[in-house]
C-alpha positions as CSV (number, residue, x, y, z in Angstrom):
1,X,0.1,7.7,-7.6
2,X,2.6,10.3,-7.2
3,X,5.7,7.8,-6.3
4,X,4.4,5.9,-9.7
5,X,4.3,9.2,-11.5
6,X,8.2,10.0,-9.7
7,X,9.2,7.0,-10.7
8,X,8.3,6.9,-14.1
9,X,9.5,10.5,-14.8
10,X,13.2,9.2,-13.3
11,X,12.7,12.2,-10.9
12,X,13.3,11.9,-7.4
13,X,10.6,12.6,-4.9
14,X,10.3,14.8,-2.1
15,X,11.5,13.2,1.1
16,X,10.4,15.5,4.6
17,X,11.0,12.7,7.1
18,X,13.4,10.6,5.7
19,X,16.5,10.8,4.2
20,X,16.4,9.2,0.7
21,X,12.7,8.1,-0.2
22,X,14.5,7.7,-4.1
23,X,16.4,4.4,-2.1
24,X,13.1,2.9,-0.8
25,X,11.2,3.3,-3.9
26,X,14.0,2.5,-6.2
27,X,15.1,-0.4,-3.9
28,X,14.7,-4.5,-4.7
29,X,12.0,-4.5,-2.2
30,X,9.7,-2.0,-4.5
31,X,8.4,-4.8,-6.6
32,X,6.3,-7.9,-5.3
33,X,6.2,-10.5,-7.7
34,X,7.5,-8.2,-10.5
35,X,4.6,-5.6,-10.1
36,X,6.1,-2.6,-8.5
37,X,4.2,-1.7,-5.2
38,X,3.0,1.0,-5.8
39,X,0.5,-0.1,-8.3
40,X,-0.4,-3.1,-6.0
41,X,-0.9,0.1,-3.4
42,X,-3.6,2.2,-6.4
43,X,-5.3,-1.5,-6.7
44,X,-5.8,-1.5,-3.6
45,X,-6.9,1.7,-3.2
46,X,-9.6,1.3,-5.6
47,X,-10.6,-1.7,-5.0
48,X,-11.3,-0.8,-1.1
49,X,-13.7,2.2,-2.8
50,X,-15.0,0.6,-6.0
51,X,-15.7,-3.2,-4.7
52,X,-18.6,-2.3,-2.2
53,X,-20.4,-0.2,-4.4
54,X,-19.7,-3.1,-7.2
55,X,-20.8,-5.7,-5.4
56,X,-23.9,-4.6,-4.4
57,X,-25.1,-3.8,-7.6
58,X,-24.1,-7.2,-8.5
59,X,-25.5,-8.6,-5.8
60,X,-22.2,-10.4,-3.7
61,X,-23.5,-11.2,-0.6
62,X,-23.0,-8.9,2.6
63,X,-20.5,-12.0,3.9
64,X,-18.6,-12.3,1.0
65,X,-17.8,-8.7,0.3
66,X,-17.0,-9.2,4.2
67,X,-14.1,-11.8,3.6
68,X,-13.0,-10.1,1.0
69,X,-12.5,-6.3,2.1
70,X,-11.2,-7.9,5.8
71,X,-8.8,-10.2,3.9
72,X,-7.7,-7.5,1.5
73,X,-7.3,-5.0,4.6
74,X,-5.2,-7.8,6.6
75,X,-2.8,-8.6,3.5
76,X,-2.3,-4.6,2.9
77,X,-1.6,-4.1,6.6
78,X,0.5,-7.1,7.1
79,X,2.6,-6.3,3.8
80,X,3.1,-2.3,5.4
81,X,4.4,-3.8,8.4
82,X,7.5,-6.0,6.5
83,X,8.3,-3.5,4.3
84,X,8.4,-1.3,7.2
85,X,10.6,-3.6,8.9
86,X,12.9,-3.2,5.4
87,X,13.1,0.4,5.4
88,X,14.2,0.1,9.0
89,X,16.2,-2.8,9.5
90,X,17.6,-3.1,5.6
91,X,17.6,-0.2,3.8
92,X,18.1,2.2,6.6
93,X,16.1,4.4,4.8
94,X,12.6,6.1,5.2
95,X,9.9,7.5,2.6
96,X,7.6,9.6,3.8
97,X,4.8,8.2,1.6
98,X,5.4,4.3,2.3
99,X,5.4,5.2,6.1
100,X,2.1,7.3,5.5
101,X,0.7,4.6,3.3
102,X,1.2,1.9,6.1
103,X,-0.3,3.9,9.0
104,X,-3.0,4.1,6.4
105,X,-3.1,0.7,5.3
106,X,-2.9,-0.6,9.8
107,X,-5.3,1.4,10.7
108,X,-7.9,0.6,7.8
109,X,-7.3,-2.9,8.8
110,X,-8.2,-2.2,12.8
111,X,-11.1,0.1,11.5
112,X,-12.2,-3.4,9.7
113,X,-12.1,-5.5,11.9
114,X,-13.5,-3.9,15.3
């Protein structure tokens, strides 16, 4: 929310680790499909803390909501790891908050699936 917020306000954010975090998040590769991603990143977010308690109170079945959260956690740790790849081998560039998002986004997915 606070790259969204940064972004929107034409402000640039604070960068610790890297060097220009306004390059990665202002960058081609901040938008998948047209929707920037840090939007896709607060869907996400939600959706990992809303859907369980959702869909039990809809009743979705224990392997459904298991398909679903594992696939969701794959895709969000498999997308971290190529845009990782184009902050490194690309843009040359870090942000702080994409690299904390992926380690975020990897290890959920590990914590899934073992």
């Amino acid at each position: 929310a606070y790259l969204y917020y940064k972004k929107k306000r034409n402000e640039r954010p604070a960068c610790i680790i890297g060097t220009d975090c306004n390059k990665v998040i202002r960058s081609r590769y901040a938008t998948t499909f047209g929707v920037d991603n840090t939007i896709i990143g607060m869907i996400y977010y939600a959706f990992l803390l809303l859907f369980p308690l959702a869909a039990r109170t809809i009743g979705v079945s224990a392997v459904l909501m298991s398909i679903l959260m594992t696939t969701a956690a794959l895709g969000a740790a498999l997308m971290s790891v190529y845009l990782l790849f184009i902050q490194l081998g690309i843009l040359h560039e870090w942000c702080d908050y994409c690299l904390l998002a992926a380690l975020i986004n990897i290890a959920i997915a590990i914590v899934i699936l073992v």
